[in-house]
Gaussian input, Z-matrix of N, CA and C with variables (Angstrom, degrees):
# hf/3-21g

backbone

0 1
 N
 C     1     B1
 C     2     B2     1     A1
 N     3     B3     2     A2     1     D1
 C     4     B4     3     A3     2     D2
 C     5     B5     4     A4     3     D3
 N     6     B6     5     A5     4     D4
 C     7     B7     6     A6     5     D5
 C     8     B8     7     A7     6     D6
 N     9     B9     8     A8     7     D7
 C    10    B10     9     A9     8     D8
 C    11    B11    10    A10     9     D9
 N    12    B12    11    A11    10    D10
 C    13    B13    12    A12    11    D11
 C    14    B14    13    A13    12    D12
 N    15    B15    14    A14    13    D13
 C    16    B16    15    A15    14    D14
 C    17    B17    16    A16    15    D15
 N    18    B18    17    A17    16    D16
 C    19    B19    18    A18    17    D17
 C    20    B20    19    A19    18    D18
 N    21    B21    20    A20    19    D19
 C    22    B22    21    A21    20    D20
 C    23    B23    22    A22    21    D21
 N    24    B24    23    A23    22    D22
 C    25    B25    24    A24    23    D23
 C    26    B26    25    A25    24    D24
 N    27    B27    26    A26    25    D25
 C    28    B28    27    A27    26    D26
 C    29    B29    28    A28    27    D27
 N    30    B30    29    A29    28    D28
 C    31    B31    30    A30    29    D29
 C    32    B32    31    A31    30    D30
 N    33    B33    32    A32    31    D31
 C    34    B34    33    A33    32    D32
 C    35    B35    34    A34    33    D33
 N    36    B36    35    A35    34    D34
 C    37    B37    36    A36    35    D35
 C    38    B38    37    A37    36    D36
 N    39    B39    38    A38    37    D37
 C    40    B40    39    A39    38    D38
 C    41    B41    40    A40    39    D39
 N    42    B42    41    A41    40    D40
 C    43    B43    42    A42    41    D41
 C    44    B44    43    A43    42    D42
 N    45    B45    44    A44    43    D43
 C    46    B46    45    A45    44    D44
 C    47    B47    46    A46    45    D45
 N    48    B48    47    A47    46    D46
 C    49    B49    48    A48    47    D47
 C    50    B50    49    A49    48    D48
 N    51    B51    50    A50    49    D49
 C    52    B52    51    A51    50    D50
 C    53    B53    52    A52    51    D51
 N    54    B54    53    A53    52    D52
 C    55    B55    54    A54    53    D53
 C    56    B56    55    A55    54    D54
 N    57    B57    56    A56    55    D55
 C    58    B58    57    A57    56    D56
 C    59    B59    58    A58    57    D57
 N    60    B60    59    A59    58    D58
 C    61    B61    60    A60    59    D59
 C    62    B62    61    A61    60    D60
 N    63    B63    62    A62    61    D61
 C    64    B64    63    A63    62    D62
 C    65    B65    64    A64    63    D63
 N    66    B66    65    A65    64    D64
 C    67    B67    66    A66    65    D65
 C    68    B68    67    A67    66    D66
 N    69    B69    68    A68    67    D67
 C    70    B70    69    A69    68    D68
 C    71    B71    70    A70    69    D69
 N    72    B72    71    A71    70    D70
 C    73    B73    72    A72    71    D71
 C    74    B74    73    A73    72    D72
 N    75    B75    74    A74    73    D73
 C    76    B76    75    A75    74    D74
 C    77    B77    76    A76    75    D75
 N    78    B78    77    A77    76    D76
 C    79    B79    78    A78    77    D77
 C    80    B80    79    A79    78    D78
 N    81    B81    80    A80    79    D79
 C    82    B82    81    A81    80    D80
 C    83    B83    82    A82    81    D81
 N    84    B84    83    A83    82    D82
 C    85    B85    84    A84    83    D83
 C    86    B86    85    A85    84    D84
 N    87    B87    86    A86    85    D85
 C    88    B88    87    A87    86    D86
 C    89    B89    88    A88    87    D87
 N    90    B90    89    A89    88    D88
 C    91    B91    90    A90    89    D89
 C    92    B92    91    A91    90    D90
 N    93    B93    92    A92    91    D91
 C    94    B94    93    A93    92    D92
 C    95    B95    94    A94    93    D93
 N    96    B96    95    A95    94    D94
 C    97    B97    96    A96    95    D95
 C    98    B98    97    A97    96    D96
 N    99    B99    98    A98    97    D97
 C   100   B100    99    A99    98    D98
 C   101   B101   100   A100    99    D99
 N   102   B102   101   A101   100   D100
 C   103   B103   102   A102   101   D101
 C   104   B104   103   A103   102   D102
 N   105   B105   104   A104   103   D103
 C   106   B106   105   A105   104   D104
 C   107   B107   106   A106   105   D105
 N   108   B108   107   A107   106   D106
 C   109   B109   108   A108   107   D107
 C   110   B110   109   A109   108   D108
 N   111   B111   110   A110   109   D109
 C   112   B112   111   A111   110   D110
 C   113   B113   112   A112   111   D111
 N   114   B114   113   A113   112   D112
 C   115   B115   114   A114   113   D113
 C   116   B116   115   A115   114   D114
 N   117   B117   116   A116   115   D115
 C   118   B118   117   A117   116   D116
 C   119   B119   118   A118   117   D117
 N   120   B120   119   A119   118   D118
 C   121   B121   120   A120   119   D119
 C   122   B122   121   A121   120   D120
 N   123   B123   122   A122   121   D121
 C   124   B124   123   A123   122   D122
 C   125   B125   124   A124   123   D123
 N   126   B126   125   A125   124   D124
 C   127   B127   126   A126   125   D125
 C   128   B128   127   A127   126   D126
 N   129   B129   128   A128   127   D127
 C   130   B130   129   A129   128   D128
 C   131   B131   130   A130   129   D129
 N   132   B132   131   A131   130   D130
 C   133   B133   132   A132   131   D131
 C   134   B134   133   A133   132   D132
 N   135   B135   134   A134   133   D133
 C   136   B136   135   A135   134   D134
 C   137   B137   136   A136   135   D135
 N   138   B138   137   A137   136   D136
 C   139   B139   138   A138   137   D137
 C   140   B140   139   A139   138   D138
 N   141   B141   140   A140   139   D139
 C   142   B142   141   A141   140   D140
 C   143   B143   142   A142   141   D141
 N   144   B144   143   A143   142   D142
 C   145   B145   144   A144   143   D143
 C   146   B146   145   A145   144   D144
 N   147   B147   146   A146   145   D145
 C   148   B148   147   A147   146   D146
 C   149   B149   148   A148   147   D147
 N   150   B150   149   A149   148   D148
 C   151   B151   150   A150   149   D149
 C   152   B152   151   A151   150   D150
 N   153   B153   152   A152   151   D151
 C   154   B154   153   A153   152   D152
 C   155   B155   154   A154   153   D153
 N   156   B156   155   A155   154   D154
 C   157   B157   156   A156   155   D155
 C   158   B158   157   A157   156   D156
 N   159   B159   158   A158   157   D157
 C   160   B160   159   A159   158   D158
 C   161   B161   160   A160   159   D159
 N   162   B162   161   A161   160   D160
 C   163   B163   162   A162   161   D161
 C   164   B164   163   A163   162   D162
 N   165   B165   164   A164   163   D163
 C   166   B166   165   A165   164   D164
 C   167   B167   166   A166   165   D165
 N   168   B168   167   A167   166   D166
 C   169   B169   168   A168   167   D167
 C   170   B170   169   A169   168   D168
 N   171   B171   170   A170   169   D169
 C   172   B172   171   A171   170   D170
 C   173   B173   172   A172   171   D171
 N   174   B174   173   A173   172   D172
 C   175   B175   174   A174   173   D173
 C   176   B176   175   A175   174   D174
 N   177   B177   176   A176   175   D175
 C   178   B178   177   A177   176   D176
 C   179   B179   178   A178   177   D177
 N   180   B180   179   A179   178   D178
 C   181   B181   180   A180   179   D179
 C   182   B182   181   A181   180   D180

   B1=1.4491
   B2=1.5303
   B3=1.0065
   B4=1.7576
   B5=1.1648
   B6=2.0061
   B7=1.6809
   B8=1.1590
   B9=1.7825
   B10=1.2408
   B11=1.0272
   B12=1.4909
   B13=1.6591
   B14=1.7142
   B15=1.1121
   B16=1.5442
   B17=1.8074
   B18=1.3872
   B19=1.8966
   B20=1.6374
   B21=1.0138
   B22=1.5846
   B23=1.6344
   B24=1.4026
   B25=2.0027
   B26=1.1402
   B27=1.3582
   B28=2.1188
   B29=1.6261
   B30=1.3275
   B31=0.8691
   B32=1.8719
   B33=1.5932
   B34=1.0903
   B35=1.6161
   B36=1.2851
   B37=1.2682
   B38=1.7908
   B39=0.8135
   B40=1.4831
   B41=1.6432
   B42=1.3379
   B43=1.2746
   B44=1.5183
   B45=1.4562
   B46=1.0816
   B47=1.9261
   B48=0.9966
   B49=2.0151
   B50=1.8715
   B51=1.3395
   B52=1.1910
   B53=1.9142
   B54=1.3752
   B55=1.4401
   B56=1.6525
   B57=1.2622
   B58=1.4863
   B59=1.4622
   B60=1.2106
   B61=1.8596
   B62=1.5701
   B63=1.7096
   B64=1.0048
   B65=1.6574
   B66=1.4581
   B67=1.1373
   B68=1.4297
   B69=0.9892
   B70=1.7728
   B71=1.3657
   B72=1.6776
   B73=1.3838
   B74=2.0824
   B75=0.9628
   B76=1.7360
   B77=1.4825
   B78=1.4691
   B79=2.1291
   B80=1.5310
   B81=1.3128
   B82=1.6434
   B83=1.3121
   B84=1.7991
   B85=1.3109
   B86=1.3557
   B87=1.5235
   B88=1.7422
   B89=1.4993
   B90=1.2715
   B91=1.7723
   B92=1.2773
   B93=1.1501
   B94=1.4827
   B95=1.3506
   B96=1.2334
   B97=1.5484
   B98=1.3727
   B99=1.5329
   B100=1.1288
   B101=1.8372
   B102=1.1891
   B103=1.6150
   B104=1.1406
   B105=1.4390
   B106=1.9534
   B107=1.4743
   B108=1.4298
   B109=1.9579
   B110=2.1608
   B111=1.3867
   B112=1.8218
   B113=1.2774
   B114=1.6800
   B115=2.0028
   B116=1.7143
   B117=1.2530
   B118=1.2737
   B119=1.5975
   B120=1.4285
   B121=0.7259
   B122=2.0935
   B123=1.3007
   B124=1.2116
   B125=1.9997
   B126=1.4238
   B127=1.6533
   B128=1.2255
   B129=1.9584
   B130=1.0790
   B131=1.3502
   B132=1.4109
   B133=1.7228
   B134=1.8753
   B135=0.4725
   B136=1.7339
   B137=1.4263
   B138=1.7869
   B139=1.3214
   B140=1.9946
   B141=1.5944
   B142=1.8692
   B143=1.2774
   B144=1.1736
   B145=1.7021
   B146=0.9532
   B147=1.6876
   B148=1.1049
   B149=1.5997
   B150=1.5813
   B151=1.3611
   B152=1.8276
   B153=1.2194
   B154=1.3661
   B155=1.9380
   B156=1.1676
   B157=0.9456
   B158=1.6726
   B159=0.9802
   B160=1.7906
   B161=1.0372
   B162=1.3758
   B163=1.8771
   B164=1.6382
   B165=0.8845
   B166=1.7593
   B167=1.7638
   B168=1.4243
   B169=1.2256
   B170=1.4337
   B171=1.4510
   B172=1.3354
   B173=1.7098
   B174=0.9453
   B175=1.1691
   B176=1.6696
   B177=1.0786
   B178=1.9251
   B179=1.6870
   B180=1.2442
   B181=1.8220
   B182=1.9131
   A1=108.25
   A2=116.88
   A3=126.20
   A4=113.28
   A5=102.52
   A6=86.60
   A7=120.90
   A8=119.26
   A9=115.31
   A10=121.28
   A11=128.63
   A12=124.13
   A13=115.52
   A14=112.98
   A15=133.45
   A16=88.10
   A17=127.18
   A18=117.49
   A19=95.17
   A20=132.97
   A21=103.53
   A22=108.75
   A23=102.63
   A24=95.52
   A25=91.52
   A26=115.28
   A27=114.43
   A28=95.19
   A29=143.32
   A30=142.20
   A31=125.25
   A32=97.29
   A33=113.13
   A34=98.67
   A35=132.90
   A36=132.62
   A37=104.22
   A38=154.75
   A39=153.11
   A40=93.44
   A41=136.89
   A42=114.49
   A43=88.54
   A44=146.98
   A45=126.59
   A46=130.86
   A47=92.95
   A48=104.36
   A49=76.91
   A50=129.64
   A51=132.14
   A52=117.04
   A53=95.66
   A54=107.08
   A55=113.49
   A56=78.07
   A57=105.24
   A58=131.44
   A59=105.90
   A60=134.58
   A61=123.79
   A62=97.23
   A63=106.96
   A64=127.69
   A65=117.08
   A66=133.79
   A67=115.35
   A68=108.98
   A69=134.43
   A70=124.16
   A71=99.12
   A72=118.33
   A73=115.47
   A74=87.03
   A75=85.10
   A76=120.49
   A77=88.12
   A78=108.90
   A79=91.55
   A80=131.41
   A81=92.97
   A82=134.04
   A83=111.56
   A84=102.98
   A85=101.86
   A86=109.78
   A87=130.58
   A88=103.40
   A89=120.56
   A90=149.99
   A91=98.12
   A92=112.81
   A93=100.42
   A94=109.39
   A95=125.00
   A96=124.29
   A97=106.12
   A98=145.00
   A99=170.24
   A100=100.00
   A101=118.74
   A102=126.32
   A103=128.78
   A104=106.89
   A105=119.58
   A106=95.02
   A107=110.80
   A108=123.47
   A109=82.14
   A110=99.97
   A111=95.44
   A112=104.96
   A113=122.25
   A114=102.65
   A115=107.95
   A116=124.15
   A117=102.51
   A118=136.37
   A119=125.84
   A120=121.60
   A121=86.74
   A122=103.73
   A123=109.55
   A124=107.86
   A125=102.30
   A126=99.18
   A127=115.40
   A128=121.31
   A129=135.22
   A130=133.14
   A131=91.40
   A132=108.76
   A133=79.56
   A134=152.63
   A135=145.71
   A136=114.77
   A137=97.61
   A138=133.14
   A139=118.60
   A140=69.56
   A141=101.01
   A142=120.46
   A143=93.61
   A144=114.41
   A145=115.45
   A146=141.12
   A147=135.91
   A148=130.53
   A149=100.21
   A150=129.28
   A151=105.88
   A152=101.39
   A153=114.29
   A154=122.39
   A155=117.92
   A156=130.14
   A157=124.51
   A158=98.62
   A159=102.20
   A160=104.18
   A161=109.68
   A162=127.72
   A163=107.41
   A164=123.71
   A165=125.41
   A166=90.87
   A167=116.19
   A168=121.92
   A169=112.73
   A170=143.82
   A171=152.05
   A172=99.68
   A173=109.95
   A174=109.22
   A175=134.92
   A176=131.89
   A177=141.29
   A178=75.60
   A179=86.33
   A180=120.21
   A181=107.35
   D1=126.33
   D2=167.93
   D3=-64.78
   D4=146.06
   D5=-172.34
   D6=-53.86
   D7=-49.70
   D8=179.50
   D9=-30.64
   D10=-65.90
   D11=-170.31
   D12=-58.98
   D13=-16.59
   D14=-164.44
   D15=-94.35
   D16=-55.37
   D17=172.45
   D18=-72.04
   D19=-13.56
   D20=-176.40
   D21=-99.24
   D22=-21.76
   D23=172.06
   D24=-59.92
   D25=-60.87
   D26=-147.83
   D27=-64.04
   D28=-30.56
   D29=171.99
   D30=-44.46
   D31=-47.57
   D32=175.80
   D33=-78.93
   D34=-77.11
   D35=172.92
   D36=-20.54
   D37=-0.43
   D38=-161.77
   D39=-144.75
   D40=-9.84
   D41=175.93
   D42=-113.70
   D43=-45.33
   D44=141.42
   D45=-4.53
   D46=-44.89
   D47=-158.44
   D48=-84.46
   D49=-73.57
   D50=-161.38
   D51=-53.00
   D52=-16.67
   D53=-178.91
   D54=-66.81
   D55=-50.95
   D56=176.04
   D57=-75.29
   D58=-21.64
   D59=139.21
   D60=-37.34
   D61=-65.63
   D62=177.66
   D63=-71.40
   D64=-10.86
   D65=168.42
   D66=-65.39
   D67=-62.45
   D68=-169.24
   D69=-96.03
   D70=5.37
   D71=165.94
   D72=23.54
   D73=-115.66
   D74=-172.30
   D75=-57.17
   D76=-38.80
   D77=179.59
   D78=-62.71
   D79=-46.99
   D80=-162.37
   D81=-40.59
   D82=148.42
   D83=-161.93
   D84=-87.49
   D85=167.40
   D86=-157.77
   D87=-48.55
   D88=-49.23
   D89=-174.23
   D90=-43.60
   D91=-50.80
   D92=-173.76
   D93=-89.07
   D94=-49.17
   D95=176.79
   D96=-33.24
   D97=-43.43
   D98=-112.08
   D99=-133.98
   D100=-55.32
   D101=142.43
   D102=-22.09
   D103=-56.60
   D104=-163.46
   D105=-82.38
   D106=-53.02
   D107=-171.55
   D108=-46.50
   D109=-70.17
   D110=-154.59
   D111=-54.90
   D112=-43.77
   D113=176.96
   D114=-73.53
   D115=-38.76
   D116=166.29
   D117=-38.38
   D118=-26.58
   D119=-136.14
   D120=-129.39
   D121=-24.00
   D122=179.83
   D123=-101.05
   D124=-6.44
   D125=163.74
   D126=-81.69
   D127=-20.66
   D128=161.52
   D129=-43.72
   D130=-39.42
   D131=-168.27
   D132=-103.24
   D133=-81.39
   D134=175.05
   D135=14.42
   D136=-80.56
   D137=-171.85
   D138=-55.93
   D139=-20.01
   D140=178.13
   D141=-67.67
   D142=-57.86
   D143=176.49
   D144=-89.54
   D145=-12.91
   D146=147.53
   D147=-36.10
   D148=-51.39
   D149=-176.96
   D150=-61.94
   D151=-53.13
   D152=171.75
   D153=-63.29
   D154=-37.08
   D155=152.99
   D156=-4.82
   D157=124.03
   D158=-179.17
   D159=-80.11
   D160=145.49
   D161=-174.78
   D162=-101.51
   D163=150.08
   D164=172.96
   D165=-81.83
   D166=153.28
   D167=-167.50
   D168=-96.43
   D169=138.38
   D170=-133.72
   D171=-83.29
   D172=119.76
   D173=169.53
   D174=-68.02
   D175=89.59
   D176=-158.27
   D177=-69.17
   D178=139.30
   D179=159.59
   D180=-92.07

């Protein structure tokens, strides 16, 4: 899986989890709270290394 496709599941998986957050407000159970913190926090480090990421070099015409 490419990173991209690999930040855009967890991406979705994290607006999923928050939906469902926002439903169940205080009651949500711990598991998920605990869910959102780890993809939050690992789209971080993702989005990180994305940026950093080596580019293929421009091709001159």
């Amino acid at each position: 899986m490419a990173v991209d496709e690999l930040i855009q599941a967890k991406m979705y998986r994290l607006e999923e989890l928050k939906k469902y957050q926002a439903y169940y407000g205080p009651n949500t159970p711990y598991p998920v709270i605990v869910e959102i913190n780890d993809l939050e926090a690992e789209l971080q480090r993702l989005t990180k290394a994305e940026k950093t990421r080596a580019t293929p070099p421009c091709q001159k015409s």
